[in-house]
MDAnalysis code that builds the backbone (N, CA, C; Angstrom):
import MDAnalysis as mda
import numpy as np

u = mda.Universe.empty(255, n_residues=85, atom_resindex=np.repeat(np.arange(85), 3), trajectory=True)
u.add_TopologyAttr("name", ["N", "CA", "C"] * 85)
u.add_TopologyAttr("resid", np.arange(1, 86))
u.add_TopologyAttr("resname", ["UNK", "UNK", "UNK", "UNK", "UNK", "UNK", "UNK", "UNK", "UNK", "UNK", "UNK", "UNK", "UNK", "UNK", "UNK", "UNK", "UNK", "UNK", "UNK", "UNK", "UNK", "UNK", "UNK", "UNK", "UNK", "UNK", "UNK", "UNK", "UNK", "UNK", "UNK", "UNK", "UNK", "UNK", "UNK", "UNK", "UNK", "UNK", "UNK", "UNK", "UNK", "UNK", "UNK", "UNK", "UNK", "UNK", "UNK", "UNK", "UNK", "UNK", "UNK", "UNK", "UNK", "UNK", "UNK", "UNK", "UNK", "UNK", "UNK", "UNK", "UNK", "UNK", "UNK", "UNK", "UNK", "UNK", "UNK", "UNK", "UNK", "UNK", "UNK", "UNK", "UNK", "UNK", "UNK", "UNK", "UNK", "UNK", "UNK", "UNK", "UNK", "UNK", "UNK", "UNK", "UNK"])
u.atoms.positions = np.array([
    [-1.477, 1.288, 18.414],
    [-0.828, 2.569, 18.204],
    [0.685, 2.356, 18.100],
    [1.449, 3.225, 17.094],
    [3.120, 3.424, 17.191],
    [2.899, 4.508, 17.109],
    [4.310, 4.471, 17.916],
    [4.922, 6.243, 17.787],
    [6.390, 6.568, 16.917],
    [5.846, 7.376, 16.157],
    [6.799, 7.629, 14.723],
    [7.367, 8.914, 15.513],
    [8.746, 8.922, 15.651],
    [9.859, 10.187, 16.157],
    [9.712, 11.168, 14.798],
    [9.378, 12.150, 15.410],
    [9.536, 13.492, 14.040],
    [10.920, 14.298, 14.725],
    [11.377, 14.345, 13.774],
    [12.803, 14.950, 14.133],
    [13.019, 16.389, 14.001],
    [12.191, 16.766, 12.811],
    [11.856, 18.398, 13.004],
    [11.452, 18.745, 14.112],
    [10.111, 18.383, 14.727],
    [9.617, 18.654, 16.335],
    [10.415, 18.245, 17.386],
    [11.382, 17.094, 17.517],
    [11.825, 16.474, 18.342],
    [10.850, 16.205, 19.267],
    [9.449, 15.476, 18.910],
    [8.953, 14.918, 19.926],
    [8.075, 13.856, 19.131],
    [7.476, 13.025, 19.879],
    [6.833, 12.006, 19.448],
    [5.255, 11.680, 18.820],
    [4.410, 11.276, 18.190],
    [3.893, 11.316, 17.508],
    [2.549, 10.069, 17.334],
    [1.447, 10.093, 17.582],
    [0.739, 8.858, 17.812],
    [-0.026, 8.617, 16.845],
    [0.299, 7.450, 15.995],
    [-0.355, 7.405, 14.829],
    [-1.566, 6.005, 15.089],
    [-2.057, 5.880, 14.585],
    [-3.046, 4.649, 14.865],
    [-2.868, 3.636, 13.469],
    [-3.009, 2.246, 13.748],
    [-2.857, 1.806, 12.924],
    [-3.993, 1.117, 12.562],
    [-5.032, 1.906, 11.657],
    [-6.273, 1.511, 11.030],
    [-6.029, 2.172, 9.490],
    [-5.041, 2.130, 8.985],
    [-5.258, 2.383, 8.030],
    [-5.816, 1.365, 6.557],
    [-6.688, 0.914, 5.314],
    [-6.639, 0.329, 4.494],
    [-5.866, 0.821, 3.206],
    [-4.986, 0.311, 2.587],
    [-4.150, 1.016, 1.396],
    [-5.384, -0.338, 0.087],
    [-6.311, 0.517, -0.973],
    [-7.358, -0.698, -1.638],
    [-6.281, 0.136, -3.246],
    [-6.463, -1.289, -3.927],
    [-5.722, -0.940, -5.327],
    [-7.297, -0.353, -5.681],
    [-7.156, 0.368, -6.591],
    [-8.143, 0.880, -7.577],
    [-7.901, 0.687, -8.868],
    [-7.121, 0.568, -9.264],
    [-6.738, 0.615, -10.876],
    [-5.079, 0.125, -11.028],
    [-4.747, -0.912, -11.594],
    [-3.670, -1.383, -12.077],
    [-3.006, -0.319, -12.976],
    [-3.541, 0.222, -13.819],
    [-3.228, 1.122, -15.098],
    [-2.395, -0.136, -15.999],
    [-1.165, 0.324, -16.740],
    [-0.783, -0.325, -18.116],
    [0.228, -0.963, -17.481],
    [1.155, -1.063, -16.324],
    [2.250, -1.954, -16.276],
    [1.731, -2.867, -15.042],
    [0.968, -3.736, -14.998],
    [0.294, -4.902, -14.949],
    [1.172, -5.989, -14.164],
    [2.171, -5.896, -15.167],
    [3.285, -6.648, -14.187],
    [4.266, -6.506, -13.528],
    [4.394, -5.202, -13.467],
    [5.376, -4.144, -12.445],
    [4.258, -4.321, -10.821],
    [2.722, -4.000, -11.361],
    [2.293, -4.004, -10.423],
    [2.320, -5.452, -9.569],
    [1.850, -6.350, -10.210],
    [1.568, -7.843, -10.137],
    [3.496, -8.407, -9.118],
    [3.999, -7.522, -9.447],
    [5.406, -7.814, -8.458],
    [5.569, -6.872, -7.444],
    [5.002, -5.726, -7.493],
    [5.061, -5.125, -6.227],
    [4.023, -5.365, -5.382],
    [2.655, -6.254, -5.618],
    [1.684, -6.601, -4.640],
    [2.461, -7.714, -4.351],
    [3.347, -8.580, -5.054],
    [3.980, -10.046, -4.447],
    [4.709, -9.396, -3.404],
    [5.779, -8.714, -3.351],
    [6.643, -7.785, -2.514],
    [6.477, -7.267, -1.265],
    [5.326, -6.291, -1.143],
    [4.479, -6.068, -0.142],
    [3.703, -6.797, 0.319],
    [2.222, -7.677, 0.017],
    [2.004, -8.464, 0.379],
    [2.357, -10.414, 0.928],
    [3.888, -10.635, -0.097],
    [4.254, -12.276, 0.142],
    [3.503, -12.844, -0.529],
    [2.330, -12.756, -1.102],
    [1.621, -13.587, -1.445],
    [1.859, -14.487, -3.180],
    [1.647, -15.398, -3.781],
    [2.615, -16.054, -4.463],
    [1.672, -15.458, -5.704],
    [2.072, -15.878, -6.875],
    [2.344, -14.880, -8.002],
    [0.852, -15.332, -8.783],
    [0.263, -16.401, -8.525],
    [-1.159, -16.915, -9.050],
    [-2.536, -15.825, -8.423],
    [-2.068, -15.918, -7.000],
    [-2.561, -14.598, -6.010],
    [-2.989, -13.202, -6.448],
    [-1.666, -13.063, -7.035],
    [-1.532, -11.760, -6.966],
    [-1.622, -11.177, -8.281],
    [-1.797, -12.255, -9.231],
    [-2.090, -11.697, -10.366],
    [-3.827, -11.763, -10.500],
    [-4.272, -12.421, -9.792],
    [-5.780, -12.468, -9.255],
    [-6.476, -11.391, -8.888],
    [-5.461, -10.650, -7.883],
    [-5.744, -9.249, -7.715],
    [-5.999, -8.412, -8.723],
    [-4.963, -8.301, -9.332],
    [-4.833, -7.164, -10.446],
    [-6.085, -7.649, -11.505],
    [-6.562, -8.102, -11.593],
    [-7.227, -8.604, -12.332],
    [-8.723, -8.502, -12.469],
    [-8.680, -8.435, -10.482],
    [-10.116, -7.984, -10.070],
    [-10.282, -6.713, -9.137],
    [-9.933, -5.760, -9.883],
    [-9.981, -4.485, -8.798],
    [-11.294, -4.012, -8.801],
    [-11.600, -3.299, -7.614],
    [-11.101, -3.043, -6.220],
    [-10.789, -3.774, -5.236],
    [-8.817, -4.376, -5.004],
    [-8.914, -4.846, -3.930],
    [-8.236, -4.151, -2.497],
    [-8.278, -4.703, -0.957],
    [-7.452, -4.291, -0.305],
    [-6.370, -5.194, -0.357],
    [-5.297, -4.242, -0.285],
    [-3.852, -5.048, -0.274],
    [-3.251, -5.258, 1.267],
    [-3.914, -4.137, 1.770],
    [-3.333, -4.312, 3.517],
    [-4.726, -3.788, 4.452],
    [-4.523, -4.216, 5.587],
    [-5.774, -3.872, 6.482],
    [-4.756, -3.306, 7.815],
    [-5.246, -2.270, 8.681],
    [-4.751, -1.984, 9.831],
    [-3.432, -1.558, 9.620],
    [-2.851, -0.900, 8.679],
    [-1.590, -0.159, 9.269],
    [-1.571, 0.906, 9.436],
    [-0.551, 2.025, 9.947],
    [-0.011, 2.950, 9.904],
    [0.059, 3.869, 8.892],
    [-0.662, 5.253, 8.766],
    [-1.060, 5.978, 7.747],
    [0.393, 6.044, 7.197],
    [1.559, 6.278, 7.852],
    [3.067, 6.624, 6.711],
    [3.147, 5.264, 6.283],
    [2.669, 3.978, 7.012],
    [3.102, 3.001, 5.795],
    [2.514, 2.636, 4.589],
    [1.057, 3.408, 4.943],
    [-0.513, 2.975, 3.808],
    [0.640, 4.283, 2.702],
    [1.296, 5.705, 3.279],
    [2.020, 6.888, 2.189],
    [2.572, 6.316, 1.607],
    [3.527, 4.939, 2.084],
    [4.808, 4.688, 1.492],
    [4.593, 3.867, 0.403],
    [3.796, 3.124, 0.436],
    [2.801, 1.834, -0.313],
    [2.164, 2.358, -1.678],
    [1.424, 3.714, -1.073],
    [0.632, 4.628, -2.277],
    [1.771, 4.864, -3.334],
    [2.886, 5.664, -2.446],
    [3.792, 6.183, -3.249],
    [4.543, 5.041, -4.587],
    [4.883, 4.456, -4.234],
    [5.263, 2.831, -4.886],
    [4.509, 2.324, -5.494],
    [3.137, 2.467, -5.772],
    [2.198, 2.090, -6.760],
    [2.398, 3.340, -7.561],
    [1.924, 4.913, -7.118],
    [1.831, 5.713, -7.555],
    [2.735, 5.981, -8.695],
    [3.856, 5.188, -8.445],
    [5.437, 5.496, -9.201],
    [5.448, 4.909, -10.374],
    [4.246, 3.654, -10.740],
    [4.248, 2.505, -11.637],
    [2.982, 2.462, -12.452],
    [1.979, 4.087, -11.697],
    [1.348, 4.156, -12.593],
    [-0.146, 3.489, -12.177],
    [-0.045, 2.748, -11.143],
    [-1.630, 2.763, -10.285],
    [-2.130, 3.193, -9.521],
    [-3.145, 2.897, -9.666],
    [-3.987, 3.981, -8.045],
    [-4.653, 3.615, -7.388],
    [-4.308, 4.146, -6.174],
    [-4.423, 3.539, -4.802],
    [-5.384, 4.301, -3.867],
    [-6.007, 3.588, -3.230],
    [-6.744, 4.531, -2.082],
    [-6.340, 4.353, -0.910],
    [-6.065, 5.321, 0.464],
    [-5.998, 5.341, 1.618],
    [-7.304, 5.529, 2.747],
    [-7.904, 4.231, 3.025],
    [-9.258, 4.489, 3.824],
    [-9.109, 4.639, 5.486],
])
């Protein structure tokens, strides 16, 4: 568990960290994506173009639902799609 401060409430907040963020679909910029799974994940560029290549994968296991938001959002921006399990 973390606790994310909400500043509107001024009080604290218990999020669990089981979240999975799974690519579903690369869509058309392939290699926008193929650098933002290097980015987020570290993993080296043979990797990660492996991914994209074979979707459905998971890109992260066990985090924090605002970090699985922040992740979505950043694919979402480039045009792939993402699931939050």
């Amino acid at each position: 568990m973390i606790e994310i401060y909400n500043k509107k409430n001024s009080v604290y907040n218990n999020i669990e960290d089981n979240s999975d963020v799974i690519l579903i679909d690369a869509g058309a910029n392939k290699i926008q994506v193929n650098a933002l799974i290097r980015e987020i994940t570290g993993i080296g560029i043979a990797d990660s173009k492996s991914l994209v290549e074979n979707v459905p994968v998971t890109l992260k296991n066990g985090i924090s639902i605002y970090e699985a938001n922040q992740i979505e959002n950043r694919f979402k921006s480039i045009g792939a799609k993402i699931e939050i399990r």
